[in-house]
Each structure stands twice: as structure tokens, then as C-alpha cells.
C-alpha positions, 0 to 999 in steps of 0.5 A: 444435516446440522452437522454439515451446515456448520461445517460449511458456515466455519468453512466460509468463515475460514475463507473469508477470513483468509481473505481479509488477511491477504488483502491487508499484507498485499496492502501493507507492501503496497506501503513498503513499497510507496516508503522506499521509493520516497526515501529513494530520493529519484529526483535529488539529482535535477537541476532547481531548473526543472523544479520552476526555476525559483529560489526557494521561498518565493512565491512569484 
């Protein structure tokens, strides 16, 4: 019985640790993800028009 209670207790382990490892890729391609679409530069083409209108430096 000993036995098949530690089989069990490194099985969950296992899966846990399987776990942990799965959500730490999927979040480090969620940041790949949030890198390349900054570097992407979407907005580069608008005009300073839709950005406020104002020269760069002022506040008001």
C-alpha cells in the first residue's frame, strides 16, 4: 500500500510540475508576442493629427 501511495504522491508531482512548465511557456510567448507587435510600429504611418494635433514638447 506504501508502495502505490508514493507512486501516486510522484505522479501528481509530476503533473504539477508538467503544469507549472506549460503555463510559463504559454506566458513567455504571450511576451514574444506583446515584443513583436511593439516593434511593429502599427501606428508609425498616422498623421501627428490623430495623435493630439500638438507639436512635440508642449503641454497645453
Amino acid at each position: 500500500m506504501k508502495k502505490v501511495t508514493s507512486i501516486l504522491a510522484v505522479a501528481v508531482m509530476t503533473l504539477g510540475i508538467a503544469t507549472a512548465a506549460i503555463q510559463n511557456i504559454d506566458s513567455e510567448f504571450d511576451f514574444l508576442n506583446d515584443i513583436s507587435k511593439a516593434l511593429a510600429c502599427d501606428d508609425c504611418s498616422t498623421s501627428p493629427d490623430d495623435r493630439g494635433g500638438r507639436p512635440i514638447g508642449k503641454i497645453a
